[in-house]
LUMMAR-151962 format. One record per atom (N, C-alpha, C): residue number from 0; z negated, y negated, x negated; atom name; residue in three letters. Coordinates in nm, 4 decimals. Example, Ala and Ser with C-alpha at 12.3 -4.5 7.8 and 13.67 -1.06 7.14 Angstrom:
BEGIN
     i          z          y          x   at    aa
     0    -0.7800     0.5690    -1.3190    N   ALA
     0    -0.7800     0.4500    -1.2300   CA   ALA
     0    -0.7800     0.3300    -1.3200    C   ALA
     1    -0.7080     0.2250    -1.2850    N   SER
     1    -0.7140     0.1060    -1.3670   CA   SER
     1    -0.7870    -0.0030    -1.2900    C   SER
# end
This chain:
BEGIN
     i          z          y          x   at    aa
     0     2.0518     0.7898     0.3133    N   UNK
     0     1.9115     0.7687     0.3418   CA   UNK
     0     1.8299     0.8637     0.2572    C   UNK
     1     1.7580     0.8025     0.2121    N   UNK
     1     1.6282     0.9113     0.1182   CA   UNK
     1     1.5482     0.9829     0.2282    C   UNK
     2     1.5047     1.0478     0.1421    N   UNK
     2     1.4055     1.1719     0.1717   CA   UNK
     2     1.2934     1.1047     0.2883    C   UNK
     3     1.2611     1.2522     0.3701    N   UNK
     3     1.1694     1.1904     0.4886   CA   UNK
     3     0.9968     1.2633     0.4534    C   UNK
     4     0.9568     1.1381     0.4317    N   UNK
     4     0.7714     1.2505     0.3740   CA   UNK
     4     0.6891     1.1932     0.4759    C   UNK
     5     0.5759     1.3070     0.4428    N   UNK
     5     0.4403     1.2646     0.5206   CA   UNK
     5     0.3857     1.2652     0.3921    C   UNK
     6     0.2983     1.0785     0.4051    N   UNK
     6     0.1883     1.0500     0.2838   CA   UNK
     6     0.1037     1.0366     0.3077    C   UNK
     7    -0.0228     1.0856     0.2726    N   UNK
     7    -0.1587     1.0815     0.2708   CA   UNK
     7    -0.2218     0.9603     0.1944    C   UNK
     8    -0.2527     0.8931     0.2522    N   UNK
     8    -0.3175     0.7677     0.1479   CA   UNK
     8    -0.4704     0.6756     0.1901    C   UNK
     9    -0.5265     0.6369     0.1287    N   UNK
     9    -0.6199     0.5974     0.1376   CA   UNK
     9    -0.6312     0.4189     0.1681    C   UNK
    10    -0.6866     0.3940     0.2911    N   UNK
    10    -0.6729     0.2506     0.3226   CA   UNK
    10    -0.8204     0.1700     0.3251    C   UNK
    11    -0.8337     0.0717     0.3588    N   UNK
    11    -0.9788    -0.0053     0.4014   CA   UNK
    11    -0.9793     0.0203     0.5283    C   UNK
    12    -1.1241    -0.0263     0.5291    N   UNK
    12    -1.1710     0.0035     0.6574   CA   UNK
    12    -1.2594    -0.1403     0.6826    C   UNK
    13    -1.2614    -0.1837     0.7987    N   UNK
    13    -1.3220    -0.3431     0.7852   CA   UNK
    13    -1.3554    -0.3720     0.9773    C   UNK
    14    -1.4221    -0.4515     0.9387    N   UNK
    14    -1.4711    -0.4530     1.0751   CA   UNK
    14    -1.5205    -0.6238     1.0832    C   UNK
    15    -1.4584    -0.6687     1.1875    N   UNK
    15    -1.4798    -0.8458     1.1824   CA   UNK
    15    -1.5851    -0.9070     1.2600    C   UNK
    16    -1.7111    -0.8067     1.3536    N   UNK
    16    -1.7803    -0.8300     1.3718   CA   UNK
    16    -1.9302    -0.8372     1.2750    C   UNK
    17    -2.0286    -0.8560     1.3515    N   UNK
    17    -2.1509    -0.8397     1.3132   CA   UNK
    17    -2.1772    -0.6823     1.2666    C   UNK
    18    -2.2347    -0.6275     1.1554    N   UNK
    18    -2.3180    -0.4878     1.1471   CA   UNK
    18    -2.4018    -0.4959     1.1165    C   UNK
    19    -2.5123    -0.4195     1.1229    N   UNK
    19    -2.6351    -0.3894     1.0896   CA   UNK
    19    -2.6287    -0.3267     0.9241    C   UNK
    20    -2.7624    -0.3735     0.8764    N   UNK
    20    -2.7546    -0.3308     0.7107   CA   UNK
    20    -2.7093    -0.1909     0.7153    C   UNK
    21    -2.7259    -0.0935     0.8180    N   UNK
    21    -2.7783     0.0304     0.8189   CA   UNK
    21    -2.6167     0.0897     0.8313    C   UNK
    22    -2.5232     0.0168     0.9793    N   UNK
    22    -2.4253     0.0103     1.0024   CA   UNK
    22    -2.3000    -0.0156     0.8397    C   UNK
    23    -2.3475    -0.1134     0.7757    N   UNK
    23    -2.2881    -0.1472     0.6574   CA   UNK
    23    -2.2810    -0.0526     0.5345    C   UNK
    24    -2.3675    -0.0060     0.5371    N   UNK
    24    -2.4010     0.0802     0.4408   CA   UNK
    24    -2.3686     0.1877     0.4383    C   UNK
    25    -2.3236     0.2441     0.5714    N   UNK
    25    -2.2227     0.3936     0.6015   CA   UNK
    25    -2.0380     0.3672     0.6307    C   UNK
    26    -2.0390     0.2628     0.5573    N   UNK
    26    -1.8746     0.2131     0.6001   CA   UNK
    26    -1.8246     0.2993     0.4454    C   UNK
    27    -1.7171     0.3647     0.5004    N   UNK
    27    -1.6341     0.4138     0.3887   CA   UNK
    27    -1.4954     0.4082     0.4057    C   UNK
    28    -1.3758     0.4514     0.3036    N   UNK
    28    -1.2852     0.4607     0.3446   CA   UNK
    28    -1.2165     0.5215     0.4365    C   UNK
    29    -1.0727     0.4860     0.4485    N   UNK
    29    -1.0212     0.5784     0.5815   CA   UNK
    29    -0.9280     0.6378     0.4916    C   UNK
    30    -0.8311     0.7065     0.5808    N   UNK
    30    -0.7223     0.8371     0.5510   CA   UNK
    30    -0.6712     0.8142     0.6481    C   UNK
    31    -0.5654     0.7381     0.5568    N   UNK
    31    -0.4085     0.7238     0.6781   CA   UNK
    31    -0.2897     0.8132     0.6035    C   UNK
    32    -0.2298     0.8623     0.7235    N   UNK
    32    -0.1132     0.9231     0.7314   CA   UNK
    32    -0.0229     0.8843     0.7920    C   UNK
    33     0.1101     0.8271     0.6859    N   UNK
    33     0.2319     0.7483     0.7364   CA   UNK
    33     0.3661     0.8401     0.6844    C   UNK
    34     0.4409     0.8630     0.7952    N   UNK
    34     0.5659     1.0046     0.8394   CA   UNK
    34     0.6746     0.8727     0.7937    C   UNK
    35     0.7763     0.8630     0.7081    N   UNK
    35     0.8794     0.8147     0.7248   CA   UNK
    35     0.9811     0.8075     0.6326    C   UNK
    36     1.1062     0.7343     0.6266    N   UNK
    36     1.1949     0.7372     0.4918   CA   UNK
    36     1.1625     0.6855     0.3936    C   UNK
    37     1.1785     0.7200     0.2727    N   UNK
    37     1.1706     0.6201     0.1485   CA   UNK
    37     1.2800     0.5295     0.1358    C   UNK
    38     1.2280     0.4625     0.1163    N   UNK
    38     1.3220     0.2943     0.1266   CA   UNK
    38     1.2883     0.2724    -0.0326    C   UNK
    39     1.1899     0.2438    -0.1003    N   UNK
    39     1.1789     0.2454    -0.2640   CA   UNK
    39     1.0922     0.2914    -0.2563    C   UNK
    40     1.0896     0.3796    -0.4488    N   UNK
    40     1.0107     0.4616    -0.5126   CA   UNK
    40     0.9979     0.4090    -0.6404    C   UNK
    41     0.8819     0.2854    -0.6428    N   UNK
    41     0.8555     0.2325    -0.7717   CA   UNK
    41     0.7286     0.2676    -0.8174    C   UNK
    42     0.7301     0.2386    -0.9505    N   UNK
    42     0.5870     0.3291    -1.0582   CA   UNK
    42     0.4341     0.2323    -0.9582    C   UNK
    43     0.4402     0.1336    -0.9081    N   UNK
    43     0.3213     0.0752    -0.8770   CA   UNK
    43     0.3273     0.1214    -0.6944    C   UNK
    44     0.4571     0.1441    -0.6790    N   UNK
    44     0.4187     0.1203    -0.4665   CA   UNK
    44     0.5437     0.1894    -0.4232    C   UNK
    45     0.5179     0.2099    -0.2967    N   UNK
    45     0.6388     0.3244    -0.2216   CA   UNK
    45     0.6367     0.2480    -0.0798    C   UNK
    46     0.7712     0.2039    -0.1032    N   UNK
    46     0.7826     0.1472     0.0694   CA   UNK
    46     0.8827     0.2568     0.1607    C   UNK
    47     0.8036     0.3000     0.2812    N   UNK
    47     0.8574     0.3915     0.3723   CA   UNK
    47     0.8766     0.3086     0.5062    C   UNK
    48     0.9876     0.3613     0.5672    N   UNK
    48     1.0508     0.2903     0.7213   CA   UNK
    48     1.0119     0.3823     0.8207    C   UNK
    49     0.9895     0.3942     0.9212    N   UNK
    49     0.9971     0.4914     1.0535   CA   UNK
    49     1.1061     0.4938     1.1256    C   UNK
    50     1.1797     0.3959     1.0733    N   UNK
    50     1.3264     0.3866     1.1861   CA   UNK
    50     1.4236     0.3034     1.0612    C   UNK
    51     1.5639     0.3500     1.1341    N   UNK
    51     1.6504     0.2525     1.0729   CA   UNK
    51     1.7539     0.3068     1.1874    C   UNK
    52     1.8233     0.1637     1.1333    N   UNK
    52     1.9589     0.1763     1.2088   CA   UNK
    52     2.0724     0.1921     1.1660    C   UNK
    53     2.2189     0.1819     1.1807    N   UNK
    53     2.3521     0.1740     1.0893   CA   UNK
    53     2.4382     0.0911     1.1851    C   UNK
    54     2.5082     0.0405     1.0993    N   UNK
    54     2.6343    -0.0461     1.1621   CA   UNK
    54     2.7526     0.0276     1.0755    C   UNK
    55     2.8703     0.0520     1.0755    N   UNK
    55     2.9243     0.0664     1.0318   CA   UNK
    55     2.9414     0.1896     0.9628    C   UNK
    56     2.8487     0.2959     0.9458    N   UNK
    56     2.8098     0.3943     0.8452   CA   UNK
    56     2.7107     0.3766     0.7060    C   UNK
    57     2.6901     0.2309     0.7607    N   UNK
    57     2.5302     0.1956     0.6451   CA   UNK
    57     2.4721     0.1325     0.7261    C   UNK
    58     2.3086     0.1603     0.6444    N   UNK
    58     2.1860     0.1138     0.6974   CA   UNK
    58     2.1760    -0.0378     0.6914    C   UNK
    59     2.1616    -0.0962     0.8322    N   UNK
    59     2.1387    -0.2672     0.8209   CA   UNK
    59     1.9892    -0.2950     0.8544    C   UNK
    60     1.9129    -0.1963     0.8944    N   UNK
    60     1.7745    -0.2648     0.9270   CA   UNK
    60     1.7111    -0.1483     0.9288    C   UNK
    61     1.5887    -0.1820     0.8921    N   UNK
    61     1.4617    -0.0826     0.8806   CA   UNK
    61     1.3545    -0.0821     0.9820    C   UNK
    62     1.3004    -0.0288     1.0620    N   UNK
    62     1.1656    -0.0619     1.1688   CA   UNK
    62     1.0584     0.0097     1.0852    C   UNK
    63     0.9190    -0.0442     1.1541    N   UNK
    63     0.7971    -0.0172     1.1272   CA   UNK
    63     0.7879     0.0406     0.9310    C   UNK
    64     0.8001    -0.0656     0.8342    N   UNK
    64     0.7920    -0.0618     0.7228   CA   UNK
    64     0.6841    -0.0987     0.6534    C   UNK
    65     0.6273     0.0248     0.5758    N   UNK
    65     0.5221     0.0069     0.4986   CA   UNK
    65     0.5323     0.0187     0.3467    C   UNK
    66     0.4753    -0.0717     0.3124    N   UNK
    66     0.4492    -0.0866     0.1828   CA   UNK
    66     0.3173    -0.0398     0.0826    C   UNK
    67     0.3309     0.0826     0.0607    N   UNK
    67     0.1661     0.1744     0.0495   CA   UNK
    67     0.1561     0.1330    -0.1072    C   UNK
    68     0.0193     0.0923    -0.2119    N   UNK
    68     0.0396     0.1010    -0.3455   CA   UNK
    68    -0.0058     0.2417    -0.3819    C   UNK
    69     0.0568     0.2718    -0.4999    N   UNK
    69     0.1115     0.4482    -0.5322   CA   UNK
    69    -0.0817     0.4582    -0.5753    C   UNK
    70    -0.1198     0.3825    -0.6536    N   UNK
    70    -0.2821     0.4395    -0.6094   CA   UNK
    70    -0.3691     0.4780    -0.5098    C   UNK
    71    -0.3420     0.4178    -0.3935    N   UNK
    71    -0.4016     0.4855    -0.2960   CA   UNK
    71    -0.3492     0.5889    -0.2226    C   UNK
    72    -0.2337     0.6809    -0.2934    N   UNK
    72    -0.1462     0.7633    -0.2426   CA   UNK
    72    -0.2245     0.8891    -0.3154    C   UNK
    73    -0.2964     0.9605    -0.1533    N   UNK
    73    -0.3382     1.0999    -0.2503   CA   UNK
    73    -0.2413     1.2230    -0.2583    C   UNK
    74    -0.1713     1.1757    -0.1382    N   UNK
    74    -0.0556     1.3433    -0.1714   CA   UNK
    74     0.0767     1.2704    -0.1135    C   UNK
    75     0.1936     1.3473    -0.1061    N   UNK
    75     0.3073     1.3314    -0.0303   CA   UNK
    75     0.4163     1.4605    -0.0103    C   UNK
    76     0.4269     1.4672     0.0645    N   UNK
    76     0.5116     1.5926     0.1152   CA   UNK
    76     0.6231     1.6326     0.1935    C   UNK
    77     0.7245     1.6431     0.1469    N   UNK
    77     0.8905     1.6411     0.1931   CA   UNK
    77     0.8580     1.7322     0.2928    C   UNK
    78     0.9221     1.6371     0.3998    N   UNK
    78     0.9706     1.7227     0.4980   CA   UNK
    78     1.0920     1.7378     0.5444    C   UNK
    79     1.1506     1.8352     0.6286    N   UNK
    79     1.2744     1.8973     0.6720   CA   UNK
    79     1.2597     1.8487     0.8161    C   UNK
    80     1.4277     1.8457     0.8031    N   UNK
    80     1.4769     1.7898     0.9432   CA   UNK
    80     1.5035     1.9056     1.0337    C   UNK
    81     1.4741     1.9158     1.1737    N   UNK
    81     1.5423     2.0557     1.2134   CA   UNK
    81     1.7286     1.9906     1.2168    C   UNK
    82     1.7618     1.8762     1.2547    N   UNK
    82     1.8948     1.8539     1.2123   CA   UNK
    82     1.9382     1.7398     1.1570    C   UNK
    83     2.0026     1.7343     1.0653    N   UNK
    83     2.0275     1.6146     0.9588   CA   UNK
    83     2.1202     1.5333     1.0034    C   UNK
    84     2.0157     1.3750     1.0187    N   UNK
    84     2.0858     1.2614     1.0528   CA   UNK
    84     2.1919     1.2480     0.9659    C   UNK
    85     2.2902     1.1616     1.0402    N   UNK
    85     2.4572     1.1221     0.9884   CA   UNK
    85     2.3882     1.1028     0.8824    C   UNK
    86     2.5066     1.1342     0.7615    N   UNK
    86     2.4855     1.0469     0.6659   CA   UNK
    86     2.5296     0.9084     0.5955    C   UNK
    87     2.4305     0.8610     0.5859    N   UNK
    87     2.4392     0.6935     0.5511   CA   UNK
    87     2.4208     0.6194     0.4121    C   UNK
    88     2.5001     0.5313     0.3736    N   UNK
    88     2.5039     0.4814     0.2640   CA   UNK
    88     2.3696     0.3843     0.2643    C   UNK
    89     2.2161     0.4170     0.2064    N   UNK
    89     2.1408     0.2624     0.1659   CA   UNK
    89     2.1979     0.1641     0.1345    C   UNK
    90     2.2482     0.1705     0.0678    N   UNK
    90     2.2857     0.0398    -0.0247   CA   UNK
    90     2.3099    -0.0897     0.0473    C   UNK
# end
């Protein structure tokens, strides 16, 4: 299993009701922060899992998976386990 980060990234913000011009006009972005494994690390996007599972001594499924594009990624930062899950083959 790859590395476990917290990423800082920048998302939309949207709202499906009615706003006021005034309301509209103070809409900006948000700042999301998503904690999880790297699943891929490609030049355009970084998909991270919050969960996985193993069968066998490899990973068969991933939970809560995001797919962030590496532009709206303002920071990212390895974090430490206080104890290190089994280790598991991705592949």
């Amino acid at each position: 299993m790859s590395n476990l980060e917290l990423i800082e990234w920048v998302d939309c913000l949207s709202d499906d009701g009615w706003l006021s011009v005034d309301e509209a006009d103070h809409q900006t972005l948000a700042t999301a922060y998503t904690v999880g494994f790297i699943v891929k690390d490609e030049p355009d996007f970084l998909t991270v899992a919050g969960s996985f599972n193993t069968y066998e001594g490899a990973v068969n499924q991933y939970g809560a998976v995001w797919t962030i594009p590496k532009v709206a990624i303002q920071s990212r930062t390895q974090l430490k386990l206080a104890s290190k899950p089994t280790e598991v083959d991705g592949s």
